[in-house]
N, C-alpha and C positions, 0 to 999 in steps of 0.2 A: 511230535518229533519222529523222524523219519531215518532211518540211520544203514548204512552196512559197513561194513569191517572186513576186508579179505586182504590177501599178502601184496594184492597188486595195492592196497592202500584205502582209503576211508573213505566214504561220502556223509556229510552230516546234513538233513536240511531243517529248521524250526518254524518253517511255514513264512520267514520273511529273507534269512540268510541261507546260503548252500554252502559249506563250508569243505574245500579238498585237500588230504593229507597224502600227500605220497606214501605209498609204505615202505619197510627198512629190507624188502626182499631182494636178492640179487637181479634177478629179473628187471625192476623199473630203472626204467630209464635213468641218465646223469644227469639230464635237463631239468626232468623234474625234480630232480631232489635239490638239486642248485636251485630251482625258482621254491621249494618249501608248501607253505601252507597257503591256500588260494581262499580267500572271502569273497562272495557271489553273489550282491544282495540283487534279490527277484529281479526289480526293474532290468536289468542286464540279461536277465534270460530269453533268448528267442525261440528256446523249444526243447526238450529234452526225451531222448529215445533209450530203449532197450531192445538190444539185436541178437535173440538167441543163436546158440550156433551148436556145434555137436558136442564142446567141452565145456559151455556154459552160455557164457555170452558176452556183451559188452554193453556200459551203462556209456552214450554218449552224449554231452550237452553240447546245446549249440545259443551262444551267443547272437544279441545285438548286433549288426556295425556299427562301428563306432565307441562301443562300449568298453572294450579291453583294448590297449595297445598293444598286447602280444598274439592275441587271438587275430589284428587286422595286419599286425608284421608278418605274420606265417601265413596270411592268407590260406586257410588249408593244409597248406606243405609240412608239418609235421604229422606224420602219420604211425598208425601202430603201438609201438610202446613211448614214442615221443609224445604222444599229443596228452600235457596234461587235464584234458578235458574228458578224457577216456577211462573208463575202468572196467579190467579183463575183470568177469566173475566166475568163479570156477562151477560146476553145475550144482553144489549144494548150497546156495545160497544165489538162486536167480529167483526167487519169491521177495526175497527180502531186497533186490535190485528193482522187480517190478512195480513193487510196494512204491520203494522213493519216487517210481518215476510217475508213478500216478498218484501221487499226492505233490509233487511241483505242477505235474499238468493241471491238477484239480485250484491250486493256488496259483496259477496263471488264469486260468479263466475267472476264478472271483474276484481277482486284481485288476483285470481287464486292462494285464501287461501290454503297451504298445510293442507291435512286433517291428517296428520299421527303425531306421538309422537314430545314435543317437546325435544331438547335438553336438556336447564333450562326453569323455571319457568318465564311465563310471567305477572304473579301477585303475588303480594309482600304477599299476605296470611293476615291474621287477624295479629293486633295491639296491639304489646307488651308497658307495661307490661298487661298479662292476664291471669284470674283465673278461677274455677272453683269447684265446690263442690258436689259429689256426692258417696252415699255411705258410703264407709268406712275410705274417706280419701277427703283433699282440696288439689288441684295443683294447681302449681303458676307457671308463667315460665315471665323474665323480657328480654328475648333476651339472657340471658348471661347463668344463671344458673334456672335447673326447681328444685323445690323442691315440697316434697310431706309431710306433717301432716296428722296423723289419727285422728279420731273420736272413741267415746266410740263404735260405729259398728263394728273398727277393730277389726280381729280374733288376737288371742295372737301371732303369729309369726310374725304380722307386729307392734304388742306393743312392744313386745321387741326387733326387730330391732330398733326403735325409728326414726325420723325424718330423712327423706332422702336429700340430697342435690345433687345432678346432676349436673357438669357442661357441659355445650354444645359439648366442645371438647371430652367429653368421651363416647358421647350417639354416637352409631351406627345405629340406629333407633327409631323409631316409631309407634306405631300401636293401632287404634282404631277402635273397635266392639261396636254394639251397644247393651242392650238389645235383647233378646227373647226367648221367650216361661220360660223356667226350665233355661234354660242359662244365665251366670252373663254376663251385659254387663262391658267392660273393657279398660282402658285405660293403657298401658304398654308400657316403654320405654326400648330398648334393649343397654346392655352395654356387650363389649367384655370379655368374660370368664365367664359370672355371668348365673346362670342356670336359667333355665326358669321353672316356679313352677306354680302350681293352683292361679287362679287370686284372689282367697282370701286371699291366703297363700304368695302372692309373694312382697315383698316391694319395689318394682321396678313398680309394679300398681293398682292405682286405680280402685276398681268392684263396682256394683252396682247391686240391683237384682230387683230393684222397677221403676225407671227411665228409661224411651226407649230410651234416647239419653243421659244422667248420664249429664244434664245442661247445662253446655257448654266446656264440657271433648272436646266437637272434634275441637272447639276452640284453643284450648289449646294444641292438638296435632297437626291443621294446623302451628299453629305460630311458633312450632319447626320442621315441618318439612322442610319449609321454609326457616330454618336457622342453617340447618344440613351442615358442612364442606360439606361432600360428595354432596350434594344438590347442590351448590352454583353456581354462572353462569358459563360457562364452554369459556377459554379464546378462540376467536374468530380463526377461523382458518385464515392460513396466504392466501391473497390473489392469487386466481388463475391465470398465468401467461396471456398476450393478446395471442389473438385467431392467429391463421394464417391470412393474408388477403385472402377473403372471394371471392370466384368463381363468376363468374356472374350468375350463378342459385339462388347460399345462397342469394348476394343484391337481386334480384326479389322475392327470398320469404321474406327478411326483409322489402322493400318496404311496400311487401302486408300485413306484421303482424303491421308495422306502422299505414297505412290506418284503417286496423281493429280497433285498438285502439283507434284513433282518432272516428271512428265511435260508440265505447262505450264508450266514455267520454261523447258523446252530447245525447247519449240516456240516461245516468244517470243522466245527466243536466236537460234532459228535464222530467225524472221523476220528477224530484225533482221540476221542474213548475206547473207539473200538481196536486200534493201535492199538494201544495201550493193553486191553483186555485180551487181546491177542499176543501179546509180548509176555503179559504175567501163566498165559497159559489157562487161564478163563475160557475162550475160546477157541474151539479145534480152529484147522488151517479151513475145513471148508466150510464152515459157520463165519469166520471172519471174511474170507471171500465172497461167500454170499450177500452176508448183510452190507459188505463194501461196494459191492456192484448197486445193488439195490440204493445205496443212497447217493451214488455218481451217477446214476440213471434219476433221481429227482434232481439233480441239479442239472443235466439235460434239458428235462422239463422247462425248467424256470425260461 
């Protein structure tokens, strides 16, 4: 078990889940604490870093495509204190950040995690029903249907459209901008035939011109994209026929990839003691660093 605790909030990992808690300090973001407690199982990791800096540093993960709807809604565009994949550590506890990140690395390479797009989605996205308000209009989306109301901000061609109602089955897409600079940020849903207009002019989406991230619009755009027909998990392909039986060269190199295996089980086992032994205070910080290095450098080897 892999863990750190600071104000900016929690990283938990058990060598199969990463589990992210926003923390209750003034400082984090509304976004995150609106989206809560984030579950990460490995498959969905595409890499994870630590980027000291002069106050500490910051633990960053990075995602699959394909794998989270809201990591491929924000495409990036959340940054700094938004992006809940992020966590500020302040300088007395960047060992204990390094730690986590080198044991997800270490459990990425024994998993021999595929780093490329996934198929569907291996997290379920933000928790309907959910809202948001910004700008010139409120969106709601309950799973089934989004619906959109203006504000006295709306330009007259989304007053007189009047109240939108969206069902799931009709929306073709998705797409969330955020703020910048002269640019309205915007939340717009795409439906087949319907022409796509200035995001002021368009009643198909909510703009904003004041707001860098319009609330929790990208909330609200992960939860549908999530639950887009086209989206949905893609049925399993049918099983691959058995192999031929296997020459006597393939058993000797299946042998030897057995062995291997076997030999990165008990080196992640035995990380996982010296953790341990280093958390009860058994071992100094540079006895545990050392012996750590020394057994990520045999799994190099292999």
């Amino acid at each position: 078990m892999a863990e750190i605790f600071v104000p900016d909030g929690s990283w938990t990992f058990d060598g199969e889940i990463l589990r992210i808690v926003p923390g209750g300090d003034r400082s984090v973001h509304e976004l995150r604490k609106l989206l809560g407690e984030l579950t990460i199982p490995l498959a969905a990791v595409g890499g994870v870093s630590f980027e000291p800096s002069r106050k500490g540093g910051s633990l960053q993960l990075r995602l699959r495509p394909g794998a989270d709807p809201l990591a491929d809604t924000a495409a990036g565009r959340l940054l700094g204190s938004a992006d809940p994949y992020r966590l500020a550590v302040p300088k007395g506890r960047t060992g204990a950040a390094e730690y986590l990140c080198d044991e997800v690395r270490a459990c990425l390479g024994l998993e021999g995690a595929p780093g490329g797009p996934c198929a569907s989605f291996l997290l379920p996205g933000p928790a309907v029903p959910v809202s948001a308000s910004a700008g010139d209009g409120t969106v709601s989306f309950d799973g089934h249907t989004v619906r959109l109301d203006w504000t006295v901000f709306a330009k007259s061609a989304k007053q007189a459209a009047g109240p939108q109602t969206l069902p799931l089955a009709k929306l073709t897409g998705v797409e969330w901008v955020p703020q910048s600079g002269l640019n309205y940020g915007r939340l717009r849903f795409h439906v087949e035939g319907a022409l796509v207009k200035a995001p002021e002019e368009d009643p198909l989406c909510v703009s904003w011109g004041m707001q860098r991230y319009g609330g929790a619009t990208v909330l609200v755009a992960a939860a549908v994209l999530a639950r887009l027909p086209s989206r949905r998990e893609l049925p399993e392909a049918a099983p691959a026929p058995d192999p031929a039986p296997a020459a006597s060269d393939d058993r000797e190199a299946l042998l030897r990839r057995v062995a291997e295996l076997e030999d990165q089980d008990a080196v992640l086992r035995r990380l996982g003691e010296l953790g341990e032994l280093h958390r009860s205070g058994v071992l100094t910080e540079e006895e545990f660093s050392a012996a750590k290095q020394a057994m990520l450098r045999r799994l190099g080897d292999r």
